[in-house]
C-alpha positions in Angstrom: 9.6 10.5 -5.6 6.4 11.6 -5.9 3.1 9.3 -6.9 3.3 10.2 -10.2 6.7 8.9 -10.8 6.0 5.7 -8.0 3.3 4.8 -9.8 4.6 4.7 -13.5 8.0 2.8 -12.3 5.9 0.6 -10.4 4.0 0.3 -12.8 7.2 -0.8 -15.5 8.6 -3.5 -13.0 4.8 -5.1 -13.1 5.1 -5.0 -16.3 8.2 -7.3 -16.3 6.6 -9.0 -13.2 3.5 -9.9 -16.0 6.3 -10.9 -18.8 8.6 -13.1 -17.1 5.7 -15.1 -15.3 3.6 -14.6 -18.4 0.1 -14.2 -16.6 -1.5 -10.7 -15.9 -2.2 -9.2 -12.5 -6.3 -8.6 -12.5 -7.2 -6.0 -9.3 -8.9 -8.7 -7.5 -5.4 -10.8 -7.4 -3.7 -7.3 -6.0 -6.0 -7.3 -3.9 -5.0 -10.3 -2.3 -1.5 -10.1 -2.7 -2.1 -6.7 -0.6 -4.0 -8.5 2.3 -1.3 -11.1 2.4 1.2 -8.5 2.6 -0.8 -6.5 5.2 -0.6 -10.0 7.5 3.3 -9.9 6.9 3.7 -6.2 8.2 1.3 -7.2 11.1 3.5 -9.8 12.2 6.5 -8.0 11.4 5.2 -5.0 14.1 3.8 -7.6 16.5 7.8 -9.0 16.6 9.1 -5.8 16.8 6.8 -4.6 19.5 7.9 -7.9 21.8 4.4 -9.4 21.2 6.2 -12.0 19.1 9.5 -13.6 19.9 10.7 -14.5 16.2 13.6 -12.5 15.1 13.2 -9.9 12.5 14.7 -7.6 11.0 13.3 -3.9 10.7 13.7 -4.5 6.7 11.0 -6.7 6.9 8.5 -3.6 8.1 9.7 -1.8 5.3 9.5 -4.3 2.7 5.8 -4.7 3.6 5.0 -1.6 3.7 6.4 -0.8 -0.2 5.2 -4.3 -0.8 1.6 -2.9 0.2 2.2 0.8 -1.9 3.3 -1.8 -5.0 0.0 -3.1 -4.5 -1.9 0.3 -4.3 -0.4 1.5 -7.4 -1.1 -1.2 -9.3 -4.8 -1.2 -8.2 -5.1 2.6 -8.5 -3.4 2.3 -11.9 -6.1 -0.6 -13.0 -8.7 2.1 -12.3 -7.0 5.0 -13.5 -6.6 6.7 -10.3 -4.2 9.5 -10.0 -3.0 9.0 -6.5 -1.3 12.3 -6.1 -4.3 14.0 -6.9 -6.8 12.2 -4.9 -5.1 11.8 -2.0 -4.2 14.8 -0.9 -8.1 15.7 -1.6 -9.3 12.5 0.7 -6.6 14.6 3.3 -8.2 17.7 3.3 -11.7 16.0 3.5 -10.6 14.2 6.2 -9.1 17.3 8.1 -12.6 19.1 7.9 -14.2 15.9 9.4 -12.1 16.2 12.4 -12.2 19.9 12.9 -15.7 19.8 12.5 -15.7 17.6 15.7 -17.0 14.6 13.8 -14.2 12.1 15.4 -14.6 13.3 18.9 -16.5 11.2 21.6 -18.3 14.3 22.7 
């Protein structure tokens, strides 16, 4: 699936999401919903990686992390952001910062 198509299907189930709990979504309460799932990933690596002793399962790392991408494409779609587009720009701007030796500690 491209981020296109992610976008306007995640974009559909927040859309029922906003219907059966009959309140909108504002990018500021994404946002937050992101950082809280961001603090769920972190835990779920720091159990995975034997820093924590909770059992989890892997499908908790992957839940966060499409929990967080929900999130993006919600906020990108808020500002009319086409993902697909931008990011592989950001990429290639990003590529020619570290060729160009910006990144490096000498």
């Amino acid at each position: 699936m491209d981020f296109k198509e992610a976008q306007k299907k995640s974009n559909a189930v927040n859309r029922k999401f906003m219907l059966a709990r009959k309140m909108e979504w504002k990018p500021e309460v994404m946002l937050t919903d992101m950082a809280e799932e961001v603090g769920e990933l972190a835990n779920a690596i720091l159990v995975d990686r034997g820093f924590k002793s909770k059992n989890r399962k892997r499908a908790e790392i992957i839940d966060s992390l499409c929990d967080i991408m929900f999130d993006i494409f919600m906020i990108a779609d808020f500002y009319g952001v086409d993902l697909g587009r931008e990011y592989g720009r950001v990429l290639k701007i990003m590529a020619e910062r570290i060729d160009s030796g910006e990144f490096s500690d000498s």
